[in-house]
C-alpha positions in Angstrom: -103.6 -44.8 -94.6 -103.0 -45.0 -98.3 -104.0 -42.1 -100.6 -104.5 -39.9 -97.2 -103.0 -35.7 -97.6 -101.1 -35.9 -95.1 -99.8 -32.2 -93.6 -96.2 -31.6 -93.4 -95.8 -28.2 -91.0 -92.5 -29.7 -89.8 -89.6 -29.6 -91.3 -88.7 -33.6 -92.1 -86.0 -35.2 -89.5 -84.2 -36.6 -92.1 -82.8 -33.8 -94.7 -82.7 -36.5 -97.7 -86.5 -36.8 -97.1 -88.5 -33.5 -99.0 -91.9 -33.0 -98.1 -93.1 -29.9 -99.0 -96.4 -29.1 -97.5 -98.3 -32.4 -98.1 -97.1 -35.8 -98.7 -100.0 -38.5 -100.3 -99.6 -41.9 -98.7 -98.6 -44.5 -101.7 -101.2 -47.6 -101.6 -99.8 -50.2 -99.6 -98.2 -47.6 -97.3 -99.2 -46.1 -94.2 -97.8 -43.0 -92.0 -96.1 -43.2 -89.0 -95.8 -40.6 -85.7 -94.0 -40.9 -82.0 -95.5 -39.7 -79.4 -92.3 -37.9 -79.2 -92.2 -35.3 -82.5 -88.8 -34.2 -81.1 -87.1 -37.4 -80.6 -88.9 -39.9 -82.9 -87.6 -41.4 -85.7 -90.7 -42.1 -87.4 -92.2 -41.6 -91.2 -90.9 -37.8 -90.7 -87.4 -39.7 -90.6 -87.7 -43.0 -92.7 -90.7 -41.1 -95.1 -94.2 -43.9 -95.6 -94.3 -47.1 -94.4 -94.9 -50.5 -96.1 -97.7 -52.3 -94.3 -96.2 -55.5 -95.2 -93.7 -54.4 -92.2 -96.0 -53.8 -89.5 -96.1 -56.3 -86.9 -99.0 -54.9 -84.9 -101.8 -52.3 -84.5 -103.1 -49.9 -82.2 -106.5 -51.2 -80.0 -107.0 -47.8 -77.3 -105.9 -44.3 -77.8 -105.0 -43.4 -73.8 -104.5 -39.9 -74.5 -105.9 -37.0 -75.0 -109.2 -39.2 -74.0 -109.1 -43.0 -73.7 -111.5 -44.9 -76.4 -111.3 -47.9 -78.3 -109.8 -47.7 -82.2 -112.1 -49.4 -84.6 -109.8 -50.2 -87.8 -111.1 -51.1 -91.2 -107.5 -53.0 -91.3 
């Protein structure tokens, strides 16, 4: 979510994207990750995402334990 740290220990898909170690989430913005880190094309490829874009929102985690999300969003 906006103004999170958010850890960078791969390198970024994209090579135009530069995160070093850290990345802060612009306000407005939120962070992306596939399920997949070796085949997504997520905010590691495309860098933040605007929220305005988002169409949906994750409701239950399945794994590593199934639970409900509760989201301040």
């Amino acid at each position: 979510m906006e103004g999170d740290l958010i850890p960078c220990s791969e390198e970024p898909i994209n090579p135009y994207l530069k995160f070093a170690n850290h990345t802060t989430i612009p306000t407005g913005y939120i962070w992306l990750r596939g399920d997949n880190s070796k085949t997504s094309h997520d905010s590691r490829f495309y860098g933040p995402v605007s929220q305005a874009l988002v169409q949906g929102r994750v409701i239950y985690q399945i794994r590593p334990i199934f639970k409900k999300i509760e989201s301040g969003l």
